[in-house]
C-alpha positions as a Markdown table, in Angstrom:
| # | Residue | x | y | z |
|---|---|---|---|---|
| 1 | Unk | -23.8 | 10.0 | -32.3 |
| 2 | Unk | -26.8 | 11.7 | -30.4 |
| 3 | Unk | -28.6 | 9.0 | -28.0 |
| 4 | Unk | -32.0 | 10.2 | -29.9 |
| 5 | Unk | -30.3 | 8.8 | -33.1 |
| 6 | Unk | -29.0 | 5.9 | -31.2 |
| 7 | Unk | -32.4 | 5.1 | -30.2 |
| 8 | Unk | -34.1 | 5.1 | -33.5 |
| 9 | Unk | -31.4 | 2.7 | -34.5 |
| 10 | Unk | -31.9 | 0.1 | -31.8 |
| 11 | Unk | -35.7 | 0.1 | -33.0 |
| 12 | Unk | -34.8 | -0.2 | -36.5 |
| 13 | Unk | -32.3 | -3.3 | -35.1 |
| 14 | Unk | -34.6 | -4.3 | -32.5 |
| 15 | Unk | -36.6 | -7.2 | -35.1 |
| 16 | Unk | -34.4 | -9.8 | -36.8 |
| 17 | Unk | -31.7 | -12.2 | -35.7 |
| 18 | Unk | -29.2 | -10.8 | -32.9 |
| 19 | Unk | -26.2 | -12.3 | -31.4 |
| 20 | Unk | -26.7 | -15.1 | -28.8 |
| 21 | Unk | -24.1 | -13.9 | -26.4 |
| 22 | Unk | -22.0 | -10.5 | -25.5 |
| 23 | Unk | -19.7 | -8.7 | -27.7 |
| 24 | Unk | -16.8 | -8.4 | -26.5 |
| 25 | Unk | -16.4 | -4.9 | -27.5 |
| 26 | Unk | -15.0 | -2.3 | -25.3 |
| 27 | Unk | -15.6 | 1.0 | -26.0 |
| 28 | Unk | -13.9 | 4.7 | -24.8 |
| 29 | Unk | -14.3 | 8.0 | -24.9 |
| 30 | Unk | -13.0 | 11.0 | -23.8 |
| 31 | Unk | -14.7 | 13.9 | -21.6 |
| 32 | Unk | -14.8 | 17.5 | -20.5 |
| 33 | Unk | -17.6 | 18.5 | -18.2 |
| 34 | Unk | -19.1 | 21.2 | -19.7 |
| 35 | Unk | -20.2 | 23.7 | -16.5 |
| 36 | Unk | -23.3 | 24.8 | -17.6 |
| 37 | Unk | -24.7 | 21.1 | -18.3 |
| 38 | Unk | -23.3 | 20.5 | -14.6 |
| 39 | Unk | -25.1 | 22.9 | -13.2 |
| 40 | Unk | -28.5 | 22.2 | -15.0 |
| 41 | Unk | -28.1 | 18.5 | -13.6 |
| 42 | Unk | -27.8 | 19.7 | -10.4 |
| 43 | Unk | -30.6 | 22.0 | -10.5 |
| 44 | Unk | -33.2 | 19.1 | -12.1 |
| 45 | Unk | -31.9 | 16.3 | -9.4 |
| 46 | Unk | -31.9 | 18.7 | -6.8 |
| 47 | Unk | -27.7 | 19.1 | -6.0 |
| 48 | Unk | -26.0 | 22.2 | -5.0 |
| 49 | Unk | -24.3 | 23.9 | -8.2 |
| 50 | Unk | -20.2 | 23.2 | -7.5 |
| 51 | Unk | -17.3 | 22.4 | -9.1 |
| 52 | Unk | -17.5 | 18.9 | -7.9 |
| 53 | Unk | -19.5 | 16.0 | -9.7 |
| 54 | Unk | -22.0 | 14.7 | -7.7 |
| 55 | Unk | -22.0 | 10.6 | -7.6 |
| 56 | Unk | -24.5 | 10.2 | -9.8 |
| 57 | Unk | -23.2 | 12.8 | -12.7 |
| 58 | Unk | -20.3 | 10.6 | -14.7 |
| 59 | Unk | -23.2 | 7.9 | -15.3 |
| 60 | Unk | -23.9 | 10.9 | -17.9 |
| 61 | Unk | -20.8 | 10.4 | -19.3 |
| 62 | Unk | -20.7 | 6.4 | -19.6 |
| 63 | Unk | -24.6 | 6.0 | -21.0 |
| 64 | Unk | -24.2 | 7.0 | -24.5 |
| 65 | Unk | -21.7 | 4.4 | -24.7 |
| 66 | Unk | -23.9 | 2.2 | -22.9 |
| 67 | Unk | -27.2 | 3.0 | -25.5 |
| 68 | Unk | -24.1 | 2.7 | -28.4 |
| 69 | Unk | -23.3 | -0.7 | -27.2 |
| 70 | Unk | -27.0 | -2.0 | -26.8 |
| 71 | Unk | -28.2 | -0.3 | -29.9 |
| 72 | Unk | -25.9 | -2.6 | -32.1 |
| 73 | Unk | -27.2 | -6.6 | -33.8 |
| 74 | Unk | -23.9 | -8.0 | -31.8 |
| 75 | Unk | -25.9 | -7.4 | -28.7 |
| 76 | Unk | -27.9 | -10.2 | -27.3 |
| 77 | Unk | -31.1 | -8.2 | -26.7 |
| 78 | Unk | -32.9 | -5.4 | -28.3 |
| 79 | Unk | -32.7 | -2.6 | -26.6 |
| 80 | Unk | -36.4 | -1.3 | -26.8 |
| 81 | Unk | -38.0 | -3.0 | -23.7 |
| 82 | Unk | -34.7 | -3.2 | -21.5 |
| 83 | Unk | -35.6 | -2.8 | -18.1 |
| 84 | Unk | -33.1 | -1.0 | -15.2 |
| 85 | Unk | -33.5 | -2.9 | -12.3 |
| 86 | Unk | -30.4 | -1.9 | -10.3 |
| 87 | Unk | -27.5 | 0.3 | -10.0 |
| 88 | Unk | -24.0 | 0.7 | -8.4 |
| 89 | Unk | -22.0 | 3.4 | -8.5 |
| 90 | Unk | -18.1 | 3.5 | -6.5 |
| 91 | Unk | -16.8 | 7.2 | -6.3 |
| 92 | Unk | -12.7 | 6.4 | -5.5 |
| 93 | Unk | -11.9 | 10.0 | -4.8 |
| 94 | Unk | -14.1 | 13.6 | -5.6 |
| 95 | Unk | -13.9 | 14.7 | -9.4 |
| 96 | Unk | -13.8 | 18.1 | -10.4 |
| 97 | Unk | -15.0 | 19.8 | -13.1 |
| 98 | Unk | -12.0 | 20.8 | -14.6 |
| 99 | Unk | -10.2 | 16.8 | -14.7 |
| 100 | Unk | -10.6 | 15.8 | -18.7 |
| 101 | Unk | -11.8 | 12.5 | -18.3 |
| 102 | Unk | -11.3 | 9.1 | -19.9 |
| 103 | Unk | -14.8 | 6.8 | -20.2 |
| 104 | Unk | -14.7 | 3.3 | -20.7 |
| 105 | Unk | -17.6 | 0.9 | -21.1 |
| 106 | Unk | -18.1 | -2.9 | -21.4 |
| 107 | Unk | -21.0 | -5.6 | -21.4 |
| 108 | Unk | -20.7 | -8.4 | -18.5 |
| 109 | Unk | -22.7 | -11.0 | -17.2 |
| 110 | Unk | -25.6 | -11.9 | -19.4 |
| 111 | Unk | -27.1 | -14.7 | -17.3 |
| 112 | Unk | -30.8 | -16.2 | -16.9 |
| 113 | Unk | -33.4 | -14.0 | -14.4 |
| 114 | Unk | -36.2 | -15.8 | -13.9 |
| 115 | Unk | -38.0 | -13.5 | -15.5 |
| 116 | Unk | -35.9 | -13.4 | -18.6 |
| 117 | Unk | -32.5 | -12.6 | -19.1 |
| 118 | Unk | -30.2 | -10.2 | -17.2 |
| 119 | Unk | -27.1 | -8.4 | -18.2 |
| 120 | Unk | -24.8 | -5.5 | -16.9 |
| 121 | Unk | -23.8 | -2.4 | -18.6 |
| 122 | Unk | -20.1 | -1.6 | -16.8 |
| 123 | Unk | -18.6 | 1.6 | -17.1 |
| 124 | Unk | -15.5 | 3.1 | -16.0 |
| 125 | Unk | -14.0 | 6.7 | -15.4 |
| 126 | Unk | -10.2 | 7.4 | -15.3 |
| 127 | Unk | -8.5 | 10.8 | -14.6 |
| 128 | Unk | -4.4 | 11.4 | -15.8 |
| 129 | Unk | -4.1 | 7.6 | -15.5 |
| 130 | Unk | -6.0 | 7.5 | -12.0 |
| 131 | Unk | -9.1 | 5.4 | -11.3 |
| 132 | Unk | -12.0 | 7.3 | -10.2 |
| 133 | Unk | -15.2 | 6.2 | -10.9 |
| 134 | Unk | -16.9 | 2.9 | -11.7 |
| 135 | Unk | -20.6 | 2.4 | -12.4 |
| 136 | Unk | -22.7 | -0.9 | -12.7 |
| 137 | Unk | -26.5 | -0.6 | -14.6 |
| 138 | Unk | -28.0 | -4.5 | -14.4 |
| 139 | Unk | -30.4 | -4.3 | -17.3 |
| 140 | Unk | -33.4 | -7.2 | -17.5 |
| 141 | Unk | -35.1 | -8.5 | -20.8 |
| 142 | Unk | -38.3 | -9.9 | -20.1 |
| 143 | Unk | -39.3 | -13.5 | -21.6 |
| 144 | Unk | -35.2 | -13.1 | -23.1 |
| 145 | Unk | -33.0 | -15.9 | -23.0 |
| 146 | Unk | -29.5 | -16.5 | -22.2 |
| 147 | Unk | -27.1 | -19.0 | -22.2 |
| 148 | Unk | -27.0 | -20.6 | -18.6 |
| 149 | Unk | -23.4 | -20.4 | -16.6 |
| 150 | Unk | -23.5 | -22.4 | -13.4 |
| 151 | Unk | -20.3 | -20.5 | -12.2 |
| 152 | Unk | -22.1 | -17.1 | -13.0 |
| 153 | Unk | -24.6 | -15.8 | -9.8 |
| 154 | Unk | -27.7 | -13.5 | -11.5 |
| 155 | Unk | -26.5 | -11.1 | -9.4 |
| 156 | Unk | -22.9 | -9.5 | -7.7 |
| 157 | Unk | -22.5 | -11.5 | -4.4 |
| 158 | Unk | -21.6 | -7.7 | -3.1 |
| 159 | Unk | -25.1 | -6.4 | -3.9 |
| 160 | Unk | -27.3 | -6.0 | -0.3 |
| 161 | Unk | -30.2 | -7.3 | -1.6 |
| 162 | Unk | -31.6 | -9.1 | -4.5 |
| 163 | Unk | -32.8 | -7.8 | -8.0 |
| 164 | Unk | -36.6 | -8.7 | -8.3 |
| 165 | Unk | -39.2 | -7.4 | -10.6 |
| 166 | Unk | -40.1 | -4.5 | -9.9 |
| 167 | Unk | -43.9 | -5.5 | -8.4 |
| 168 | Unk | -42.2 | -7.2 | -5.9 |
| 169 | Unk | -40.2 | -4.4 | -4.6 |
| 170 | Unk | -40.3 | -3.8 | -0.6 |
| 171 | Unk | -39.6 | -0.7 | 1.1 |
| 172 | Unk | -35.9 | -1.3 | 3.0 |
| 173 | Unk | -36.3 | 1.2 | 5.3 |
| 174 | Unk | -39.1 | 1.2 | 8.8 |
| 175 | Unk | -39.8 | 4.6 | 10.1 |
| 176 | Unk | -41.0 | 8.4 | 9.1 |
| 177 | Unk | -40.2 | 9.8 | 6.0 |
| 178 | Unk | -37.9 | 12.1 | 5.8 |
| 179 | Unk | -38.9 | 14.4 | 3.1 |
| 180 | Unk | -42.0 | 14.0 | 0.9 |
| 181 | Unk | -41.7 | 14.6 | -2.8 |
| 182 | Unk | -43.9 | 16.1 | -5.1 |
| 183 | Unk | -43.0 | 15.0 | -8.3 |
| 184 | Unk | -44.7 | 16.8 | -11.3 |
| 185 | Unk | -45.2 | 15.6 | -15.0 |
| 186 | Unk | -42.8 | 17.5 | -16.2 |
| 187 | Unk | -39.9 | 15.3 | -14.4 |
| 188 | Unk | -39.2 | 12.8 | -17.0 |
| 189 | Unk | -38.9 | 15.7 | -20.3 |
| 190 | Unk | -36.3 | 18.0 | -17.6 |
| 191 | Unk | -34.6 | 14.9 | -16.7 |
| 192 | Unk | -34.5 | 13.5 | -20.1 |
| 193 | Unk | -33.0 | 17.3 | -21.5 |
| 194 | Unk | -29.7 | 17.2 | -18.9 |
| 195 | Unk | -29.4 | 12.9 | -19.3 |
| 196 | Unk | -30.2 | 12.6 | -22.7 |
| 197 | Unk | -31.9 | 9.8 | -22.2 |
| 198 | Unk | -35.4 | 10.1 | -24.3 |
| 199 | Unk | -36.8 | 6.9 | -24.0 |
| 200 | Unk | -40.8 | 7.4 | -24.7 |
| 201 | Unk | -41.6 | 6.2 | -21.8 |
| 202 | Unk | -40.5 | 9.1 | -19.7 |
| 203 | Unk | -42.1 | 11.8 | -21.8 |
| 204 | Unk | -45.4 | 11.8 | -22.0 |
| 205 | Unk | -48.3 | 9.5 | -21.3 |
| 206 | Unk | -49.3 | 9.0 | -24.5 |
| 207 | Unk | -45.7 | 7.8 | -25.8 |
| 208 | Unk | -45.4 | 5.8 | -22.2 |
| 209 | Unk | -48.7 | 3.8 | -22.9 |
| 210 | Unk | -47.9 | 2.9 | -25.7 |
| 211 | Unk | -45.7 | 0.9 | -23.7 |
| 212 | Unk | -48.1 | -0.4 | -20.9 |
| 213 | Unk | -47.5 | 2.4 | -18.6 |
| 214 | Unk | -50.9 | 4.2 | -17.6 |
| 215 | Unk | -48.9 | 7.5 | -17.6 |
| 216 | Unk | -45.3 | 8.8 | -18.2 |
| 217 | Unk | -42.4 | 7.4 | -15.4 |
| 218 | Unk | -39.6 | 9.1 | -14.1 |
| 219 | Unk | -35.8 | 7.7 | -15.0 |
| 220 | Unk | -34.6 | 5.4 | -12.6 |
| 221 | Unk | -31.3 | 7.5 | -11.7 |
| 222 | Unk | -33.1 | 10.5 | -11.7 |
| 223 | Unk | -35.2 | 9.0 | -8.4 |
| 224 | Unk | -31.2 | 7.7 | -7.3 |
| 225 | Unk | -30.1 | 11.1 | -8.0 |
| 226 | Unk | -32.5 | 12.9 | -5.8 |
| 227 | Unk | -32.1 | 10.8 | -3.0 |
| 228 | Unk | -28.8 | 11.4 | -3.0 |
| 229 | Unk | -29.2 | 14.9 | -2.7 |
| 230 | Unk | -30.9 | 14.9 | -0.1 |
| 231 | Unk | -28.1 | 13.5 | 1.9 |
| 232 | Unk | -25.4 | 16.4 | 0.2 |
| 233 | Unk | -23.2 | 16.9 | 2.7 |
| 234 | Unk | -23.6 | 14.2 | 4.8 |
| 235 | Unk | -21.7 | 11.7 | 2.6 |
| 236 | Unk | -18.6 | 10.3 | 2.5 |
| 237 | Unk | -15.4 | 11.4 | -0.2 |
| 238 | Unk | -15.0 | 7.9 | -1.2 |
| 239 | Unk | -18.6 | 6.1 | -1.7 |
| 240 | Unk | -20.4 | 3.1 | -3.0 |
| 241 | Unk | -24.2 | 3.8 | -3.7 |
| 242 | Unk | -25.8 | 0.6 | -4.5 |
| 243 | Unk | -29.8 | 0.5 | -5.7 |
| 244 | Unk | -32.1 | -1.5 | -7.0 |
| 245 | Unk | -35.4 | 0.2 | -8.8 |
| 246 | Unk | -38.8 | -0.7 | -7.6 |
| 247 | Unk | -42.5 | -0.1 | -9.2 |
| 248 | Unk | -41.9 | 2.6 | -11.5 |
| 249 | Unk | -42.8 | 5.9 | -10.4 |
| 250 | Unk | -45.9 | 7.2 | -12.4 |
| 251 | Unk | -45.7 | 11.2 | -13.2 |
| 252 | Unk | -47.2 | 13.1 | -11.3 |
| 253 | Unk | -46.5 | 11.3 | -7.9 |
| 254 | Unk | -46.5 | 12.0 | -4.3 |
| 255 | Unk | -44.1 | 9.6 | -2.5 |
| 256 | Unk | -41.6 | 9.6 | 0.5 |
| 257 | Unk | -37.8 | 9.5 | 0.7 |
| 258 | Unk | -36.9 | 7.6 | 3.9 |
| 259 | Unk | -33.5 | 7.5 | 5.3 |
| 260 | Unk | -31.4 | 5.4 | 8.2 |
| 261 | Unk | -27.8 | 6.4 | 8.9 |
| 262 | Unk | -26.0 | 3.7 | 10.0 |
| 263 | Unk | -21.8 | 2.9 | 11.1 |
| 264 | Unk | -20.7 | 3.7 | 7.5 |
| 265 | Unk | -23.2 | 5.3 | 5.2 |
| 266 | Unk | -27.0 | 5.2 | 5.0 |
| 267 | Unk | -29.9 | 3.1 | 4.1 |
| 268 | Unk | -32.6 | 4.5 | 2.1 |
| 269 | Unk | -35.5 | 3.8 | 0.1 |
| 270 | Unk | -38.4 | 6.2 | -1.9 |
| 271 | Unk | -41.5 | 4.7 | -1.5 |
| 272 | Unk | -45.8 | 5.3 | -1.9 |
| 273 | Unk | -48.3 | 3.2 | -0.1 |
| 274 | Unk | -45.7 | 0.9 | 1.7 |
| 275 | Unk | -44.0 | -0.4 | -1.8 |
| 276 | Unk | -40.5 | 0.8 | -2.8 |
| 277 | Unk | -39.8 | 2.5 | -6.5 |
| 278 | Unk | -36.2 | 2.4 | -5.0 |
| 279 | Unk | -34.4 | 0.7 | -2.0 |
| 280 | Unk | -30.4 | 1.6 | -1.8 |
| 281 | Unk | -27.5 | 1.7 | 0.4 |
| 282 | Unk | -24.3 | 4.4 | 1.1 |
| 283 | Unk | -21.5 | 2.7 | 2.2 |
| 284 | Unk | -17.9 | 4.8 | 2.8 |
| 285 | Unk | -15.5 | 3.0 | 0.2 |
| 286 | Unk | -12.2 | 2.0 | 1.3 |
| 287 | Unk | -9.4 | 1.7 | -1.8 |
């Protein structure tokens, strides 16, 4: 099923009773990485076209399973009005184009935020039998509710920083940028063309105010995506990228990517007058 059908679903299942806690539904697919679609991706988030999937690409390949999961009554919350507030992504070993692929994806921790109620989206990527990628998207429903588990943190103990609403969002890293990005209003309708992600609120500013957004925003892992690439090269085989999203970046935008390197990876954070629309770590991963 297309994620544009997906989405007209979720708002025809968005009003009415839902479930009251996660299905425990796991859901798979399988996957060929269709080269032209790769390169197109890397040309939009700014990557060097190869035969190797950047960090950031199998997220493509997990989110339709992710919308396909959320879009359904036996999910908690309606998926209109989700919120991305973070993401982690662990690259075990480079993928190439060529590997068919086996997608996975499940629903964990739906706990209180103060806020509302938080849950995680958790996919994972196997090649002939072989782990080799695992993503984490923490999702936020404001004024949501969920059942409260004292033995359940709102957040992964292993996450470097807290997920906060996003008007709270800090910049992580002090210094100089290190590039400045001009990002046009186009953005969201290129990103949302290689993602498929078509959520209103990227594409134009009247579909994003209708939403409470003064003009259309760019996807979250689009913004995680270009910072990455900015660093091609100079990344470990074997990664963990960890963000959290900030204010949300209005189209068009002038902001600054700043970067620190540090023993095992880098700190980094895309920012515009001293508040962060994304503050993230690289870390080398080790097994």
């Amino acid at each position: 099923m297309r994620l544009g059908t997906l989405y007209a679903k979720a708002a025809l299942t968005s009003v009415g009773p839902r479930a009251h806690t996660l299905p425990d539904t796991q859901l798979h697919r399988s996957a060929t990485v269709d080269r032209a679609h790769l390169a197109g991706y890397a040309r939009v988030c700014g990557f060097t076209v190869g035969d190797t999937l950047p960090a950031t690409y199998p997220h493509l390949l997990a989110f339709p399973l992710q919308v396909e999961l959320m879009a359904g009554r036996s999910f908690p919350l309606p998926l209109p009005g989700l919120v991305h507030v973070a993401n982690r992504i662990t690259v075990h070993r480079p993928i190439d184009a060529s590997e068919p692929l086996d997608v996975g994806v499940r629903a964990e921790r739906f706990v209180p935020h103060p806020k509302g109620a938080q849950v995680d989206l958790v996919g994972d990527i196997s090649a002939g039998g072989e782990r080799v990628w695992d993503g984490r998207s923490t999702y936020l429903a404001r004024g949501a509710t969920a059942p409260a588990d004292p033995t359940i943190p709102t957040a992964p103990a292993s996450r470097p920083f807290p997920v906060r609403e996003s008007a709270d969002s800090r910049a992580r890293v002090d210094g100089s940028a290190t590039a400045t990005w001009r990002v046009d209003a186009g953005t969201g309708r290129r990103y949302a063309g290689v993602s498929g992600d078509v959520n209103p609120i990227h594409l134009h500013p009247l579909t994003a105010k209708a939403f409470g957004f003064p003009r259309a925003i760019a996807h979250g892992m689009w913004t995680a995506a270009h910072a990455l690439a900015a660093l091609e090269g100079r990344l470990p085989d074997a990664l963990t990228y960890e963000v959290e999203f900030g204010r949300p970046l209005l189209l068009p935008s002038i902001v600054e990517l700043r970067t620190h390197a540090v023993d095992d990876g880098w700190d980094l954070d895309v920012t515009s007058r001293g508040k962060a629309h994304l503050a993230g770590t690289i870390r080398r991963s080790v097994g």
